[in-house]
N, C-alpha and C positions, 0 to 999 in steps of 0.2 A: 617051709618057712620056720624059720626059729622063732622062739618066745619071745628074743628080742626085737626080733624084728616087728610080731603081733602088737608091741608094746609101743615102738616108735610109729607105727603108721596110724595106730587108733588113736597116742598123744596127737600127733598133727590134724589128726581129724577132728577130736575135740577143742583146739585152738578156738578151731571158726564157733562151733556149737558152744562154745562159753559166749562167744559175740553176739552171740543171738540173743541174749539177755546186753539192755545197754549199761553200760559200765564205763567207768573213767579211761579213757587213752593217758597210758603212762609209761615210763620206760618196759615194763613187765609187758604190754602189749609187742614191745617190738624183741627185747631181748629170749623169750619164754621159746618162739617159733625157732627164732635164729639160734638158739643152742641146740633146739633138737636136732635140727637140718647141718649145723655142724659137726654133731656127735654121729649122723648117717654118714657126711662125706669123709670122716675121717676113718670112721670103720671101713668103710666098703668102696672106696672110692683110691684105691691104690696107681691104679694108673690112667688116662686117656689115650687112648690106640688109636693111631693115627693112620694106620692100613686100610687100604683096598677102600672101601666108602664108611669109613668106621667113622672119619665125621662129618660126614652128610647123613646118617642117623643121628648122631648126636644133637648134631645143629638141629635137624627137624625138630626131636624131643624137646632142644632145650627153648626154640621160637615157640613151640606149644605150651609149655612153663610157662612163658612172657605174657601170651597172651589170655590165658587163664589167671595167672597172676593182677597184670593191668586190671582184666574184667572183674578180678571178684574187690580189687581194692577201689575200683570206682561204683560197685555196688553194694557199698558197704557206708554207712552214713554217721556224718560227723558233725554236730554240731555243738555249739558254745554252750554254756551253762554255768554263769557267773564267771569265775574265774579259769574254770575248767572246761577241760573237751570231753565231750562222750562219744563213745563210738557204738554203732549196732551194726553188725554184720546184716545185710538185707537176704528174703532168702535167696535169688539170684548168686549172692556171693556166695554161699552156702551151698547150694549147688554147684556151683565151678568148683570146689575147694575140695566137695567129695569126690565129685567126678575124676577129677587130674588125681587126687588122692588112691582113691576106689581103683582107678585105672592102672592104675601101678601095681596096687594090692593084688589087682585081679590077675593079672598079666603073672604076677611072681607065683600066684596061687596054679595058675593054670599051668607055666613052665614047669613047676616043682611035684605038680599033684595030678594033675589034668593031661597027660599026655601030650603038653603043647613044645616039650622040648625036642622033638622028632620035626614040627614043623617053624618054629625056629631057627632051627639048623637048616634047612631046605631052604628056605625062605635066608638065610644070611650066606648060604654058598651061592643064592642065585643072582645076592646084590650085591656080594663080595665085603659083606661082614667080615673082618679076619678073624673075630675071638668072642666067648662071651663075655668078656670084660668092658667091650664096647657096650653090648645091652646094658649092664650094670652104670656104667658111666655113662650112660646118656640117660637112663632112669634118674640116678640120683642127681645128676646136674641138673635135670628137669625139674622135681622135687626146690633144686634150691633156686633153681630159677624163681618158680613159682611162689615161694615164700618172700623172697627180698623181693621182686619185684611187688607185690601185693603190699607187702611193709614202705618203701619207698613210693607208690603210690597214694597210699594211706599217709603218712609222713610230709608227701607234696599238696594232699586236700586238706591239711591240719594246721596249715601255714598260712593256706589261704581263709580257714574258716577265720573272719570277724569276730574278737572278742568284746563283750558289750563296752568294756572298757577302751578299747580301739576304737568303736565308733564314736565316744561321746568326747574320745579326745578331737575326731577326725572333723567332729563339727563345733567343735569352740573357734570364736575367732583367731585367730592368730592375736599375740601379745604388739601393740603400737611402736613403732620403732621410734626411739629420740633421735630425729632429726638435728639438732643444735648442735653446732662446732665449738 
């Protein structure tokens, strides 16, 4: 693993651990994730390989993205505060976030350091892997899975959190209609 790389997976890990303190939901919440995870898919993300079951890995990785994503942006809590939203990553989400995070890390750390590129390769001739560009691509689309999904989860509970000023509109009578011709 390169330095850049130690640099981009510990940013994406600290995202969530900044949400651990509550703090306002503002574009910075959704843009900060989404740049990092674009600056990985652009570096490393040159192709998707479409050989032998290269995406039926993919798919896998990138439904476990989804569903780490969903989970940690429904356990992550939102609510109103006058005019503003705040948000607190719960630690459940913070969990998921390192885990899918951690799991990548570890995977890269083990193939590159750990002698696990021997069974990698065994393990993708025996399910017809064609390349490892496929691991790399179904890593990183996982990865972005997992952020946009989480962000667009967070984004569809932010919508529906009640602003106090929503509800005090929500219970005034309606204005009288003039009836008269």
């Amino acid at each position: 693993m390169t330095t850049t790389d130690w640099i981009t997976d510990i940013a994406l890990v600290l995202v969530v651990f900044r949400q651990l303190r509550e703090g306002r939901l503002d574009l910075k919440t959704f843009l900060i994730p989404l740049g990092i995870v674009a600056y990985v898919a652009h570096s490393y993300l040159h192709s998707v390989p479409t050989g032998g079951n290269d995406l039926v890995l993919i798919g896998a990785l990138v439904a476990i993205g989804a569903a780490l994503g969903i989970a940690g942006g429904i356990y992550t809590r939102i609510r109103a505060a006058g005019e503003h939203l705040l948000i607190k990553a719960g630690v459940a989400s913070a969990v998921l976030w390192v885990l899918g995070m951690g799991a990548r890390m570890g995977f890269q750390i083990w193939v590159s350091h750990g002698g696990g590129a021997d069974d990698v390769a065994r393990f993708s001739i025996a399910h017809h892997i064609t390349t490892d560009q496929a691991w790399v691509a179904a890593f990183v689309l996982m990865a972005l899975t997992e952020v946009v999904t989480r962000l667009a989860t967070i984004y569809i509970r932010s919508r529906l959190v009640a602003r106090p000023e929503d509800r005090a509109a929500a219970t005034r009578p309606a204005p009288a209609l003039d009836r008269t011709v």
